[in-house]
C-alpha positions as CSV (number, residue, x, y, z in Angstrom):
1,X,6.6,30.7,-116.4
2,X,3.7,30.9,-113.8
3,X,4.0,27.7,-113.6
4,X,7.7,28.6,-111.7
5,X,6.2,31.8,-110.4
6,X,3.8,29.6,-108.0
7,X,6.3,27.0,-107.1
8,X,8.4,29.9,-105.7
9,X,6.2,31.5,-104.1
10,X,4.8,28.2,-102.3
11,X,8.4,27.8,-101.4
12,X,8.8,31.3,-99.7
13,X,5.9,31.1,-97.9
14,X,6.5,27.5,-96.9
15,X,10.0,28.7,-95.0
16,X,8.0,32.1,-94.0
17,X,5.8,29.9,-91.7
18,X,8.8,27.6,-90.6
19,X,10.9,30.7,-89.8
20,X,7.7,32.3,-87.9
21,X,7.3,29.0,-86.2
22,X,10.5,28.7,-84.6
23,X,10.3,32.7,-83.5
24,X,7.2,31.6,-81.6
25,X,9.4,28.6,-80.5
26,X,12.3,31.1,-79.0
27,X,9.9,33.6,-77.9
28,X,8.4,31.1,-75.4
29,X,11.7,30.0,-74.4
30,X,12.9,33.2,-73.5
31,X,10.0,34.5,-71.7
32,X,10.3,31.1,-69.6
33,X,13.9,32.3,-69.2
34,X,12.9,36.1,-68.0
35,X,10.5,34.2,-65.2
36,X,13.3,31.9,-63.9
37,X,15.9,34.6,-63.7
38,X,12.6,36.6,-62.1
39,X,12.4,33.5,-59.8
40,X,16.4,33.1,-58.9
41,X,16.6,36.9,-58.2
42,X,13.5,37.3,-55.8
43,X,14.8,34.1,-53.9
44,X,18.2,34.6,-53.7
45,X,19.7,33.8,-56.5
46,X,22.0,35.6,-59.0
47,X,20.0,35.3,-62.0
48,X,21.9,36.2,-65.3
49,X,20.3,39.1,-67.3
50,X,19.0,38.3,-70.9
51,X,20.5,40.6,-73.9
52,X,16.6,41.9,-74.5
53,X,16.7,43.0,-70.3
54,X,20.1,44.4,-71.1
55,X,18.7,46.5,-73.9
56,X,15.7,47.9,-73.0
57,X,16.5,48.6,-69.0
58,X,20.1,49.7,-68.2
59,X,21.4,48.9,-65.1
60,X,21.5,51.7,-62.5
61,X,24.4,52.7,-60.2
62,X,22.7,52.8,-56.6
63,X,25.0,53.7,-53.6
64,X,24.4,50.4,-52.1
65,X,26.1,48.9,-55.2
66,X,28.7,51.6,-55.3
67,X,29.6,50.7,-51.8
68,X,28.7,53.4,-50.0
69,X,26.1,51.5,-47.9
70,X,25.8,53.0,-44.2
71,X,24.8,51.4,-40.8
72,X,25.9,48.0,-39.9
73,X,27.4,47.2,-43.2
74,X,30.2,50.0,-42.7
75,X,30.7,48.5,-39.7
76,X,31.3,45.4,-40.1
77,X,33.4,46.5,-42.8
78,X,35.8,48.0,-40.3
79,X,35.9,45.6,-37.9
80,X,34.9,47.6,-35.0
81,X,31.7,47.7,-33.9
82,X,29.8,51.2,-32.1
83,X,30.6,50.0,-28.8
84,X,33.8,49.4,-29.1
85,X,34.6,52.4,-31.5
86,X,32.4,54.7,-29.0
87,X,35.0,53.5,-25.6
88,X,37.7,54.7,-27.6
89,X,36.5,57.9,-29.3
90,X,36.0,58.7,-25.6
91,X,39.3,57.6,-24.6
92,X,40.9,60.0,-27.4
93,X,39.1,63.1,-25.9
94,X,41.0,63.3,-21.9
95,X,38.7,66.3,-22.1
96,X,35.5,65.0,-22.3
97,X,33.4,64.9,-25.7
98,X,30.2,65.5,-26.7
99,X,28.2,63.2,-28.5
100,X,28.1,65.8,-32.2
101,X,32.4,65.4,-31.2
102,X,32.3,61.3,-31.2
103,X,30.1,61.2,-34.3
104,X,32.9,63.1,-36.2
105,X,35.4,61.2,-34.9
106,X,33.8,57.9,-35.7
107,X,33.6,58.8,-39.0
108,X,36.7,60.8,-39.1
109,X,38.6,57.5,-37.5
110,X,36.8,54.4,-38.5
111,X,34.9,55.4,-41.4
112,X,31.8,54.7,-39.3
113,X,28.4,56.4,-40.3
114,X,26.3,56.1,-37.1
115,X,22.9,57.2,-36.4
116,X,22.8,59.6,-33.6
117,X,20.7,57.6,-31.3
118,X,22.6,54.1,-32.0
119,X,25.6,56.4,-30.4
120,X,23.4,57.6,-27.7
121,X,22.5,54.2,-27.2
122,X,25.8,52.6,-26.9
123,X,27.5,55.1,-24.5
124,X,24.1,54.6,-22.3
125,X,25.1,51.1,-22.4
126,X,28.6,52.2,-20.8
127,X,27.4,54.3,-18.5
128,X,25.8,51.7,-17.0
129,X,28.4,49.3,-17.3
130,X,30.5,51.9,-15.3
131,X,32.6,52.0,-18.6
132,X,31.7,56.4,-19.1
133,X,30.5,59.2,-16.8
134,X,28.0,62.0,-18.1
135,X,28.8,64.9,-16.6
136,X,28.1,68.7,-17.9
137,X,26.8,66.6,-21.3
138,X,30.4,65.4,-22.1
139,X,31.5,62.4,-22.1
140,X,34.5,60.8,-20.2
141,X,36.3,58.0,-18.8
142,X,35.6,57.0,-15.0
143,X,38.2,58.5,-12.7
């Protein structure tokens, strides 16, 4: 009865070390894996995410990914870019506008978020152009 005792445990403990061998097998395979997809993502690449990364870090909702990136993404997104969207934010005030009036009505109109002096710097552009006068700090179209 020992005898049967000793072969089963010799058996157990035979398929213990196989088993623990091939978990050292697939750990090393998967932390090679984690560095690729490491690799793929910090070059470019759209690495897949493992089920342990998936697990233990969820994925965060950023505003970039939610689509409400700003600057020169939004406007390329409209297809307008400040220049042109600045001439006719001037052209839709016959009164004149100020600068704090175009920034609303870029975003307002084309969804545009523009730093203040990315504006400033555009209608400068026009003025010298000959495109927009400054007069009284408004805005308007030559005459």
């Amino acid at each position: 009865m020992t005898t049967l005792m000793e072969q089963e445990k010799q058996r157990i403990s035979e398929r213990l070390a196989r088993l623990d061998a091939e978990r050292e097998k697939l750990s090393g395979q998967l932390e090679e894996l984690e560095i690729a997809e490491r690799v793929l993502a910090r070059f470019g690449g759209k690495g897949v995410t493992t089920e342990r990364r998936r697990r233990t870090r969820p994925a965060k909702t950023t505003p970039a990914a939610a689509g409400e990136r700003r600057g020169r993404s939004s406007q390329k997104a409209s297809g307008v870019s400040i220049s042109e969207a600045s001439l006719k934010a001037v052209q839709a005030h016959s009164e004149g506008a100020t600068p704090t009036e175009l920034l609303n009505y870029l975003s307002r109109e084309f969804g545009m978020t523009v730093r203040p002096n990315h504006l400033g710097a555009a209608l400068q552009r026009h003025r010298r152009a000959g495109q927009l006068e400054n007069r009284d700090q408004r805005w308007y179209l030559p005459s």
